[in-house]
VODO-510962 format. One record per residue (C-alpha): x, y, z; residue number from 1. Coordinates in nm, 2 decimals, always signed. Layout:
REM VODO-510962
+--------+--------+--------+-------+
:      u :      v :      w : gutor :
+--------+--------+--------+-------+
:      X :      Y :      Z :   NUM :
...
+--------+--------+--------+-------+
REM end
This chain:
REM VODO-510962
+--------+--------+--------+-------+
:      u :      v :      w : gutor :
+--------+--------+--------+-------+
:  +0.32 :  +0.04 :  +0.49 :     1 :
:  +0.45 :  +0.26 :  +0.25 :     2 :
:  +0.53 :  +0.64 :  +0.28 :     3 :
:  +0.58 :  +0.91 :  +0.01 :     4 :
:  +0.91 :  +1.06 :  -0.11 :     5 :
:  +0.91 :  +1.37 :  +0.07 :     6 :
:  +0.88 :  +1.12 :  +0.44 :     7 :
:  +1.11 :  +0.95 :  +0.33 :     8 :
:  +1.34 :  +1.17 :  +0.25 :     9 :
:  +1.28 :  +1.39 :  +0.61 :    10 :
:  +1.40 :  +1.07 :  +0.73 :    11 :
:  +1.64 :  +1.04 :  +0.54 :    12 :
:  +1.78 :  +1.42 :  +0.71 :    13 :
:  +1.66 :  +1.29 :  +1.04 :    14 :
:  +1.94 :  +0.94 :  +1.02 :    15 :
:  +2.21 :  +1.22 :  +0.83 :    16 :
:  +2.15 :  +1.07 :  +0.47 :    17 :
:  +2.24 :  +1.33 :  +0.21 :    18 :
:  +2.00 :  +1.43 :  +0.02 :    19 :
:  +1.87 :  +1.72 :  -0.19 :    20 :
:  +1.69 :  +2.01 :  -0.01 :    21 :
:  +1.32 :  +2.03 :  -0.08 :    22 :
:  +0.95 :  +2.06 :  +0.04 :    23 :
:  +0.59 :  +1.92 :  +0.00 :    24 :
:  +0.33 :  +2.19 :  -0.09 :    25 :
:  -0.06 :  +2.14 :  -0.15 :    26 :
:  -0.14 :  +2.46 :  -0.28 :    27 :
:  +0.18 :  +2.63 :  -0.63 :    28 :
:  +0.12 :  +3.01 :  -0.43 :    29 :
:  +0.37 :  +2.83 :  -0.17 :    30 :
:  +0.56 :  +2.64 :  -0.38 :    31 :
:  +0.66 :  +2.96 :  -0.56 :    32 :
:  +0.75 :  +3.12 :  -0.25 :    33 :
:  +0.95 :  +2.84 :  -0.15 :    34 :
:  +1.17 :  +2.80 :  -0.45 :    35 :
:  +1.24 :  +3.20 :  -0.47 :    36 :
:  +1.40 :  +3.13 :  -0.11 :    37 :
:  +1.62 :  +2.82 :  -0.25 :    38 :
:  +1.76 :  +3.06 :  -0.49 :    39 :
:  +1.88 :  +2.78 :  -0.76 :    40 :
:  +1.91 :  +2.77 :  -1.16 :    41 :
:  +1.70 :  +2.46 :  -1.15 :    42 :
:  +1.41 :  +2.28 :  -1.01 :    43 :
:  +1.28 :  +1.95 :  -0.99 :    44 :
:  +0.87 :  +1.90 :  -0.93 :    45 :
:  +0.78 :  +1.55 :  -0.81 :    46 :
:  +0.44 :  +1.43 :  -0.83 :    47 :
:  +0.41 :  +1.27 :  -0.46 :    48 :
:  +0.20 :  +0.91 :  -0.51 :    49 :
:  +0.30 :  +0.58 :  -0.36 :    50 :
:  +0.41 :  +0.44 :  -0.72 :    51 :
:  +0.74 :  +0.45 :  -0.93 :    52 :
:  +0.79 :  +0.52 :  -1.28 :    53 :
:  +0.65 :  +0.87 :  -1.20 :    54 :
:  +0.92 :  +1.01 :  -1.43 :    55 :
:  +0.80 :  +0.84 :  -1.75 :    56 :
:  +0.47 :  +0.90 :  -1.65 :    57 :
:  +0.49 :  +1.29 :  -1.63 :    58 :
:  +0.54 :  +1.30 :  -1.31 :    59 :
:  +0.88 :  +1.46 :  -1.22 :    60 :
:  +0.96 :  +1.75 :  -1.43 :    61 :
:  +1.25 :  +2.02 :  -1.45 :    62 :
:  +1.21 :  +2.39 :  -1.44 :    63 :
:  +1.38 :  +2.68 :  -1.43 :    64 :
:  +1.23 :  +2.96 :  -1.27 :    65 :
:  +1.02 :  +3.00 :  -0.97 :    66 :
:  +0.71 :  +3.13 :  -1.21 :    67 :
:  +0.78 :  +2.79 :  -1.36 :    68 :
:  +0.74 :  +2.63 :  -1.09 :    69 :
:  +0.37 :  +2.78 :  -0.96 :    70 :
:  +0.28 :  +2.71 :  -1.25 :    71 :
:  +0.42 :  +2.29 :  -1.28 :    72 :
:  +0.28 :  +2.26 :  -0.95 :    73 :
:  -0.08 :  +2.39 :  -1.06 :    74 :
:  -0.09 :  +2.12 :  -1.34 :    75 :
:  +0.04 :  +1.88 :  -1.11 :    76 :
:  -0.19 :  +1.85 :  -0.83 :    77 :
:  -0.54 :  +1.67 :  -0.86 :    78 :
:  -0.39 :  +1.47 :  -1.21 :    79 :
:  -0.45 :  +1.12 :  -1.20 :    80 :
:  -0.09 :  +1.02 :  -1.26 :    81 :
:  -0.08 :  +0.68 :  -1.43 :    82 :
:  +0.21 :  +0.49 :  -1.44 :    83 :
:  +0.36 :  +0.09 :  -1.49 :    84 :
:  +0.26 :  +0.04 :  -1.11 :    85 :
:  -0.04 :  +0.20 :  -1.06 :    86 :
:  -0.23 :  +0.04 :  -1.35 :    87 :
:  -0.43 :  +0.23 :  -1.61 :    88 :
:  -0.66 :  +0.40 :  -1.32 :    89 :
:  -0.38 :  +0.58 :  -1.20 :    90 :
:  -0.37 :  +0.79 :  -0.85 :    91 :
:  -0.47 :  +1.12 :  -0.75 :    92 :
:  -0.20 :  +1.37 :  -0.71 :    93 :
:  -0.26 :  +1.57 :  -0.39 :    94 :
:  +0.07 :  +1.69 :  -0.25 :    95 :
:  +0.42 :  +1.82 :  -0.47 :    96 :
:  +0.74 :  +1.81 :  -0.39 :    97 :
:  +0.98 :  +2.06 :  -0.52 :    98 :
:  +1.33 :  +2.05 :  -0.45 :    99 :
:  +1.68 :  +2.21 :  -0.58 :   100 :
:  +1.77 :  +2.02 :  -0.89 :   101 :
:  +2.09 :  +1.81 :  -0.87 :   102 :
:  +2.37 :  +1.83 :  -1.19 :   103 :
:  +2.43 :  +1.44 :  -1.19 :   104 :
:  +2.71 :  +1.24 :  -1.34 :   105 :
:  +2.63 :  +0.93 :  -1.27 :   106 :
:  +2.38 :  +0.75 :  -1.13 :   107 :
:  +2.32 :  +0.43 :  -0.92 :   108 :
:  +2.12 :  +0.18 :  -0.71 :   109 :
:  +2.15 :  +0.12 :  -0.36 :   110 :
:  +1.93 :  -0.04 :  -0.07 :   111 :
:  +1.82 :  -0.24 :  +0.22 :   112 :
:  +1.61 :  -0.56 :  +0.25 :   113 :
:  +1.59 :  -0.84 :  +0.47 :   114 :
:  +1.70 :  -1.22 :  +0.34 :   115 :
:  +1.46 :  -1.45 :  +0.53 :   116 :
:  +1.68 :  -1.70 :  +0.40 :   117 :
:  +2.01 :  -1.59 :  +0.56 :   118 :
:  +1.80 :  -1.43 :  +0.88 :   119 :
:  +2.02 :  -1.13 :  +0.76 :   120 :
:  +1.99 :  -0.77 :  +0.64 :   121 :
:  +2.15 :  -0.73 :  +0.34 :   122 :
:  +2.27 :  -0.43 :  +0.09 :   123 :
:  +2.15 :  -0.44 :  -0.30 :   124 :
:  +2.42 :  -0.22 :  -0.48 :   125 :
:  +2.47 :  -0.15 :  -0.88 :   126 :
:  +2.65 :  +0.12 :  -1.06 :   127 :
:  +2.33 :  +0.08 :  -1.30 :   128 :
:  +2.10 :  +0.31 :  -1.12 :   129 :
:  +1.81 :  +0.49 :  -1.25 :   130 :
:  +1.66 :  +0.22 :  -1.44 :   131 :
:  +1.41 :  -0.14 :  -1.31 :   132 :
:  +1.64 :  -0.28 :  -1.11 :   133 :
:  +1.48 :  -0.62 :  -1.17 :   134 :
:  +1.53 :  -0.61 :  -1.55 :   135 :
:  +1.94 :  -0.54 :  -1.45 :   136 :
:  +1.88 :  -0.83 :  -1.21 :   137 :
:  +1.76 :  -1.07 :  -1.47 :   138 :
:  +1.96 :  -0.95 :  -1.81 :   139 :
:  +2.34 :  -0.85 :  -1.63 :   140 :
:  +2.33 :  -0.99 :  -1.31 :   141 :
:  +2.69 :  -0.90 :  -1.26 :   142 :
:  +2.62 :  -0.54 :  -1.23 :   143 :
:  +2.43 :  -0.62 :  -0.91 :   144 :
:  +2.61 :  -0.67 :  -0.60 :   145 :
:  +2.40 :  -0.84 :  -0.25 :   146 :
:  +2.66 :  -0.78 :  +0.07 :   147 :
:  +2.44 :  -0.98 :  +0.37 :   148 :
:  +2.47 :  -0.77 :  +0.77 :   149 :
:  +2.55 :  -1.00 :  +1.03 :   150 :
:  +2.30 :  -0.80 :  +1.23 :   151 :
:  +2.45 :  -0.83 :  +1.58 :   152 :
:  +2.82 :  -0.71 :  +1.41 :   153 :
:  +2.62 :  -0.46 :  +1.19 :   154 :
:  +2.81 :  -0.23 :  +0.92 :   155 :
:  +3.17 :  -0.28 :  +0.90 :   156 :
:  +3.42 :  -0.02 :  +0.71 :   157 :
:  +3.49 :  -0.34 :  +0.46 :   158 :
:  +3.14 :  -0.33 :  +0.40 :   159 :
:  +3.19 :  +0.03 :  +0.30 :   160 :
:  +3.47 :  -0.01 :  +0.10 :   161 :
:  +3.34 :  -0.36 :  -0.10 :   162 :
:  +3.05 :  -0.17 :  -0.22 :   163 :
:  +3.20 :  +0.19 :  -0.32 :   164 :
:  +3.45 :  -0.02 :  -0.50 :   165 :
:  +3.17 :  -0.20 :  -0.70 :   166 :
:  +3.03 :  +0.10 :  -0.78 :   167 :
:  +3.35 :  +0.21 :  -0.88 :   168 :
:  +3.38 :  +0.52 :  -0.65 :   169 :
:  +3.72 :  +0.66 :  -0.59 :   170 :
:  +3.86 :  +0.72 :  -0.22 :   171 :
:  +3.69 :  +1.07 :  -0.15 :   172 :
:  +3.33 :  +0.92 :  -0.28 :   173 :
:  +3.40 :  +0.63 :  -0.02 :   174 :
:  +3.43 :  +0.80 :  +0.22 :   175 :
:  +3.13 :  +1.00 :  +0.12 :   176 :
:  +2.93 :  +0.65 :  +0.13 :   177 :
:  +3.00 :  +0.55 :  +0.45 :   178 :
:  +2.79 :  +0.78 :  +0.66 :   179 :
:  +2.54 :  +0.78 :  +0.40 :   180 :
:  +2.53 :  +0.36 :  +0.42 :   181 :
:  +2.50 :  +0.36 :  +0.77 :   182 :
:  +2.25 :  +0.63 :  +0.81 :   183 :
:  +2.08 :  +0.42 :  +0.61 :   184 :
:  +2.10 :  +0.15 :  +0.77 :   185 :
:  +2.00 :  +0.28 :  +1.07 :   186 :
:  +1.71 :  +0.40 :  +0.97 :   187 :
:  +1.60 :  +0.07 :  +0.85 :   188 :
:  +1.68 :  -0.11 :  +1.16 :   189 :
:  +1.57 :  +0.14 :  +1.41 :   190 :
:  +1.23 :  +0.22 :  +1.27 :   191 :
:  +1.19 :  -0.17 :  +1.18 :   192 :
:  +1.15 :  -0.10 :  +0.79 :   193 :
:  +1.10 :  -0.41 :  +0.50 :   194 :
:  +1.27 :  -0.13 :  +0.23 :   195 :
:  +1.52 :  +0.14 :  +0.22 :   196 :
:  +1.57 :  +0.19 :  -0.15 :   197 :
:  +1.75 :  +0.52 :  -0.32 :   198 :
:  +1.71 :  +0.47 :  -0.73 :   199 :
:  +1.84 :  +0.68 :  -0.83 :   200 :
:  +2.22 :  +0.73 :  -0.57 :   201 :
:  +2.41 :  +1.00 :  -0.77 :   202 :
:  +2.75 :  +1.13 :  -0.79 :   203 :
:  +2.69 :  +1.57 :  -0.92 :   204 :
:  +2.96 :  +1.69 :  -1.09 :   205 :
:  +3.10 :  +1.85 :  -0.81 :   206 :
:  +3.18 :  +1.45 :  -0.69 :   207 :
:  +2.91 :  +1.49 :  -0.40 :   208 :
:  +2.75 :  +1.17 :  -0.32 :   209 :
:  +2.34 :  +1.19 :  -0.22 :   210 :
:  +2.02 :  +1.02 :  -0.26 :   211 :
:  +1.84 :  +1.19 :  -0.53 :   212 :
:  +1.50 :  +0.96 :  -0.48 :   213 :
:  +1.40 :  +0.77 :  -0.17 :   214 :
:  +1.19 :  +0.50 :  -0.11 :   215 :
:  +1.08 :  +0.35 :  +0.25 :   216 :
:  +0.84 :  +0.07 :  +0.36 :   217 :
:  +0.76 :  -0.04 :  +0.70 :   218 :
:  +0.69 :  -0.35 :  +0.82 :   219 :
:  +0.31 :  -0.34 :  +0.94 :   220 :
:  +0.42 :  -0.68 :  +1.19 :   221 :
:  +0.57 :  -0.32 :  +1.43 :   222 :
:  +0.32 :  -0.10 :  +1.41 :   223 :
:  +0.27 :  -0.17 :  +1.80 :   224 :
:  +0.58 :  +0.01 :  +1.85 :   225 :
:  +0.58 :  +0.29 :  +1.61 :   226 :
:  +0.34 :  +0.53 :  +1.69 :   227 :
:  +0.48 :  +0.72 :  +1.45 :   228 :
:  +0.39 :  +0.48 :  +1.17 :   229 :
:  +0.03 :  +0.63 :  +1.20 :   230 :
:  +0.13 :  +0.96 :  +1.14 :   231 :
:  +0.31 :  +0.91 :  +0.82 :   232 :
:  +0.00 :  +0.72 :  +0.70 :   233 :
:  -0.16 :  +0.87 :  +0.38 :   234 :
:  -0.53 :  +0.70 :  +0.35 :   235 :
:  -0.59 :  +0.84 :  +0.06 :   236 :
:  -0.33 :  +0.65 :  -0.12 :   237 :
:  -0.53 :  +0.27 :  -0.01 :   238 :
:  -0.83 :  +0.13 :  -0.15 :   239 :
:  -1.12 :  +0.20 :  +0.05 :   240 :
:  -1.21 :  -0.13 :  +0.10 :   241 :
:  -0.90 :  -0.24 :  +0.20 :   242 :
:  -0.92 :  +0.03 :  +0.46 :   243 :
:  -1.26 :  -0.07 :  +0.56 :   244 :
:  -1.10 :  -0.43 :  +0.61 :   245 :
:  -0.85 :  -0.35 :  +0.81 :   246 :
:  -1.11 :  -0.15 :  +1.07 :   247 :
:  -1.31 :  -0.48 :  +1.09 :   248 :
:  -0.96 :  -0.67 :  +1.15 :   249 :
:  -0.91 :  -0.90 :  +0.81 :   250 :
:  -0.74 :  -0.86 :  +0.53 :   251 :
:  -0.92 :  -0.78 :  +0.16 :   252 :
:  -0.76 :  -0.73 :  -0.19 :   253 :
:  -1.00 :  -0.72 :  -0.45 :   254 :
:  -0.92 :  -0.82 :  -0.81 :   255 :
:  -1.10 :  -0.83 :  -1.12 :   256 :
:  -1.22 :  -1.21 :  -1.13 :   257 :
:  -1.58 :  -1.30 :  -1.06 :   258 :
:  -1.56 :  -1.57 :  -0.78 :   259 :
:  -1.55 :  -1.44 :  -0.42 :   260 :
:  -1.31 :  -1.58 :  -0.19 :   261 :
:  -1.34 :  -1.59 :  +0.18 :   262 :
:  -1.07 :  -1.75 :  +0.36 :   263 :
:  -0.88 :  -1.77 :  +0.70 :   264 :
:  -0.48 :  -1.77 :  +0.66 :   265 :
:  -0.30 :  -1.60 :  +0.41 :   266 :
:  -0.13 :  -1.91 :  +0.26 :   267 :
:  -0.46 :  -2.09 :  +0.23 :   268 :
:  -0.62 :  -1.79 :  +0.08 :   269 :
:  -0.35 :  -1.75 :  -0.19 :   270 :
:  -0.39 :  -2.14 :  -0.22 :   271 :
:  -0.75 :  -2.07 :  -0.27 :   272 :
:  -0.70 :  -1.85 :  -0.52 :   273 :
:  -0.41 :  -2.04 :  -0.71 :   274 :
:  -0.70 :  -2.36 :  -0.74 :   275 :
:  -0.96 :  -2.15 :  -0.87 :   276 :
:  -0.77 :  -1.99 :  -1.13 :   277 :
:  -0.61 :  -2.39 :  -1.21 :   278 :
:  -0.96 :  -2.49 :  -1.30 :   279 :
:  -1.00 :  -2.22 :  -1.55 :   280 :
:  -1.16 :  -1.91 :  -1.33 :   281 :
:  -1.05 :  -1.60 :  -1.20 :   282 :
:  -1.06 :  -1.50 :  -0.76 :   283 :
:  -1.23 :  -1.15 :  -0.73 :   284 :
:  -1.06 :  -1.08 :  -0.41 :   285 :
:  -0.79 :  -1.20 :  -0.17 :   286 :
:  -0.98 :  -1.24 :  +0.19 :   287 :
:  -0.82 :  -1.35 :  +0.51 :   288 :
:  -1.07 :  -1.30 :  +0.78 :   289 :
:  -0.79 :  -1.51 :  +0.98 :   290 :
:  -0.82 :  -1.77 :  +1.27 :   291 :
:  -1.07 :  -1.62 :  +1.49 :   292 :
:  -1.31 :  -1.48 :  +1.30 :   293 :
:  -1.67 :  -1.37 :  +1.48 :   294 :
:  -1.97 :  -1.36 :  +1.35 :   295 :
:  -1.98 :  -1.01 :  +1.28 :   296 :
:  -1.65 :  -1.00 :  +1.11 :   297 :
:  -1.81 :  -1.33 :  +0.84 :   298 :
:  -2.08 :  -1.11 :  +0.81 :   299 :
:  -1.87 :  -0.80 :  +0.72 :   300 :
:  -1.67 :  -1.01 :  +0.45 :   301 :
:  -1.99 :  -1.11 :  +0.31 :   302 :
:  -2.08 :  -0.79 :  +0.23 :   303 :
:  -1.81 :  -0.62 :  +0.10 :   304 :
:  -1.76 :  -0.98 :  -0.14 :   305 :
:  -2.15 :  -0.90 :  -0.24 :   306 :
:  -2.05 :  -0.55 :  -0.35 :   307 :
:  -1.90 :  -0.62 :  -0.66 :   308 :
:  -2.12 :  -0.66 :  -0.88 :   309 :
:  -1.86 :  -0.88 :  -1.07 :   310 :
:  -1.88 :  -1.17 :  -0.82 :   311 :
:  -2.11 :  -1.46 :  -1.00 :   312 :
:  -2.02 :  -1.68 :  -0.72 :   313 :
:  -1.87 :  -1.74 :  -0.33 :   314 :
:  -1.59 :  -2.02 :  -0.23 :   315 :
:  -1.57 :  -2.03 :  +0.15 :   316 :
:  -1.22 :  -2.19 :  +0.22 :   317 :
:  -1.23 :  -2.23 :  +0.61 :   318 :
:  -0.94 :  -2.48 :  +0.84 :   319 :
:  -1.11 :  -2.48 :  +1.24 :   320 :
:  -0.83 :  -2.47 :  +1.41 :   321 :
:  -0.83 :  -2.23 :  +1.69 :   322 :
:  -1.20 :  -2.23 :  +1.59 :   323 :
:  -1.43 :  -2.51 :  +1.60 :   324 :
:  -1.61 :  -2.59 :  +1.24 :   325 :
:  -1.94 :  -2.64 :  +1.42 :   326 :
:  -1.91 :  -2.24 :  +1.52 :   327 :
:  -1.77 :  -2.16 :  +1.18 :   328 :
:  -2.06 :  -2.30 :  +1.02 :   329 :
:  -2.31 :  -2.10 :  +1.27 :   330 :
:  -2.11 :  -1.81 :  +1.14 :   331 :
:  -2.17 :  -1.84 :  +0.78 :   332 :
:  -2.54 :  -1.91 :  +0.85 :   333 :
:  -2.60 :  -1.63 :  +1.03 :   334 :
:  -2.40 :  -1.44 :  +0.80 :   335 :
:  -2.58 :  -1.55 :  +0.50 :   336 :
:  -2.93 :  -1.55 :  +0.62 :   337 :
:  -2.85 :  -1.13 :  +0.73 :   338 :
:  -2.65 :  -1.06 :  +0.44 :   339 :
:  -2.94 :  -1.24 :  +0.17 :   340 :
:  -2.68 :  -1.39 :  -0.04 :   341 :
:  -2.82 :  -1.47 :  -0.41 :   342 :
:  -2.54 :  -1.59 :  -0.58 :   343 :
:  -2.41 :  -1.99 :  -0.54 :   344 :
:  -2.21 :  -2.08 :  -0.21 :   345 :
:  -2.01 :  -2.29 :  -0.20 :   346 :
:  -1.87 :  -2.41 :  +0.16 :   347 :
:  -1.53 :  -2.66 :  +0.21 :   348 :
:  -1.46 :  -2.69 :  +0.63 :   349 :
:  -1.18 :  -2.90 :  +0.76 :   350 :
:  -1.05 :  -2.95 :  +1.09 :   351 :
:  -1.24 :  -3.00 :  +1.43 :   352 :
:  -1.56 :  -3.12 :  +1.42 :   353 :
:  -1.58 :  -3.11 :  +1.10 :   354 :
:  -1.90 :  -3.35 :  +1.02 :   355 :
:  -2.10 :  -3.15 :  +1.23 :   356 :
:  -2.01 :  -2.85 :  +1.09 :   357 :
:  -2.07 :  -2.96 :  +0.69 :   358 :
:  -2.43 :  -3.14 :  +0.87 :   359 :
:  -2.48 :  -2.77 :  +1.01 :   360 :
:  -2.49 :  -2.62 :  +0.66 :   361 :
:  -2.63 :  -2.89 :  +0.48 :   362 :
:  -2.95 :  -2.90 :  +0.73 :   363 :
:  -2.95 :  -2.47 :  +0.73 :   364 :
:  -3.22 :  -2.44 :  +0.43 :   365 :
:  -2.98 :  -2.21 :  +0.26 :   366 :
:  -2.87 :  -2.27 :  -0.08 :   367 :
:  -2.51 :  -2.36 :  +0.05 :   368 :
:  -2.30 :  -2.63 :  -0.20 :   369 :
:  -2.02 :  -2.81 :  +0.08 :   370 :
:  -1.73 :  -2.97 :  -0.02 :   371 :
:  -1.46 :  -3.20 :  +0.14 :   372 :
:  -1.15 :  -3.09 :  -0.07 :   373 :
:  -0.99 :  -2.80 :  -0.22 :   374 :
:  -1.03 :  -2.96 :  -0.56 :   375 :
:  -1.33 :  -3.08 :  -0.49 :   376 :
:  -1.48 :  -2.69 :  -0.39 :   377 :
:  -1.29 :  -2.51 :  -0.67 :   378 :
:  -1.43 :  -2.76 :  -0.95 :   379 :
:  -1.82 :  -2.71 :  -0.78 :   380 :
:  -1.77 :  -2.32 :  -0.77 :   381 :
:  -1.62 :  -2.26 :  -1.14 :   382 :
:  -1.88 :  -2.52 :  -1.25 :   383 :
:  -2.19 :  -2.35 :  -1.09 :   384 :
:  -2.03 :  -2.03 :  -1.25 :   385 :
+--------+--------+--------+-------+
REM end
């Protein structure tokens, strides 16, 4: 789950990370106010969407007076900011954040992630902040330091000193670093995060180290022990339908092909996806109704599939497992018969009771195509298209 700037960055307060001053207004009569009290030459007004590359996009902006500011704030809110991540829709703008601007002298990259690999946290550090740290990644990969956490030892002060050295800080920034680091790190241990990203980490010109940006994601796998998580949760910044899908307990992307996929497992359903798109089609959705699908949740996916008017088509990708494919197959009749599905189906079951399933849907009277293998569905679905 991702949260926006200004949460991140009360977090940030909350685990003593330095960071700039600021505040999130709705309304620029506020914002004014607000930036009279912080009594500054400068002021920084950050559109707040879940999406980077807000700067280039016209979304962060510097100002110098107060009047200034009312008036940024104004243009601001309820733009549709468009930028390299939120594709050429864009997002609503419907909260700013205005803080004390910061005189920087140099900038940097710093932040937390997990290595599955490793089963360790690990710090991603470069003295090249500022900028996509995946191009520095794949053009100087030397300017990017990765120091793994032993997470039962946790942060060490040669941790501390390894990566203010390959930033190139002297002894006073170091120093300056190491509560910062650990804050950090506590944050994204104790409140079970997947990111803790600052891009830019500056040094002002008065040698102060602080996060200028922030950037947080939880992982969704704790949300049974964060009820917090559900307070820093901004709907508006989700696809509806993705919302919807969540409420009915499945998983639902959509995408801009025209054969509907409805699938239980994630891996299978990217696998479903991947085979379609082999044979020369394009998925309209990512659907993981998962293992134990009921009726009424089939149903659900159904119709949300049926709602795009893009859809030409429906592969049904489904492994019985904890479910029997007799009862999966009852499912999709029922499902289809309700829903009045016009478009070609196209059905591959595997796992228990299989035959009976496939004899289920083959017997129904429904215009239902099965299939025994993945190739075997994908090729009858992109044909039938």
């Amino acid at each position: 789950m991702n949260i926006h700037e200004y949460q991140a960055k009360d977090l940030f307060r909350k685990f003593n990370v330095a960071t700039s001053e600021g505040k999130v207004f709705e309304n620029e009569n506020d914002a004014e106010e607000y930036a009279k009290s912080l009594n500054v030459e400068e002021y920084v007004v950050k559109a707040q969407i879940h999406a980077g590359g807000r700067g280039k996009g016209g979304g962060v902006k510097l100002v110098k007076t107060p009047a200034e500011v009312k008036e940024m704030v104004k243009s601001m809110l309820g733009m549709t900011l468009v930028t390299h991540q939120t594709g050429p829709e864009g997002k609503l703008v419907n909260k700013v954040y205005v803080e004390a601007a910061s005189n920087i002298k140099k900038e940097y990259y710093l932040s937390f992630v997990t290595d599955r690999a490793t089963e360790k946290n690990v710090i991603i550090a470069s003295p090249e902040g500022g900028v996509d740290i995946e191009k520095v990644a794949e053009e100087t990969p030397e300017k990017l330091l990765t120091q793994p956490i032993d997470p039962v030892v946790g942060i060490q002060p040669f941790h501390i000193r390894k990566i203010g050295y390959f930033l190139g800080f002297d002894k006073g920034q170091v120093k300056q670093l190491g509560p910062l680091i650990q804050g950090m790190y506590n944050l994204f241990v104790e409140t079970d995060c997947s990111l803790v990203e600052v891009n830019p980490l500056i040094v002002t010109d008065k040698d102060e180290v602080k996060a200028l940006d922030a950037k947080i994601n939880f992982d969704d796998n704790a949300e049974f022990r964060h009820k917090e998580y559900k307070d820093l949760h901004d709907p508006t910044e989700e696809e509806p339908s993705e919302l919807e899908a969540k409420e009915w307990g499945f998983s639902f992307v959509k995408l801009d092909g025209n054969i509907g996929c409805l699938v239980n497992g994630a891996g299978l359903a990217m696998s479903t996806m991947d085979i379609i798109k082999h044979h020369g089609a394009e998925p309209a959705n990512f659907l993981d109704v998962g293992g134990g699908a009921t009726v009424e949740q089939v149903t659900q996916a159904f119709k949300m599939i049926l709602r795009d008017e893009n859809v030409k088509a429906i592969l049904v990708n489904i492994f019985g497992g904890i479910m029997k494919c007799d009862t999966i197959a009852d499912g999709i009749m029922v499902a289809a018969k309700e829903v009045g599905i016009k478009v070609p189906l196209v059905v591959r079951l595997e796992g228990t009771n299989v035959e009976l399933g496939k004899k289920m849907l083959e017997e129904s009277g429904l215009n239902i195509s099965t299939a025994t293998t993945m190739k075997d569905a994908a090729l009858k679905v992109v044909e039938l298209i």
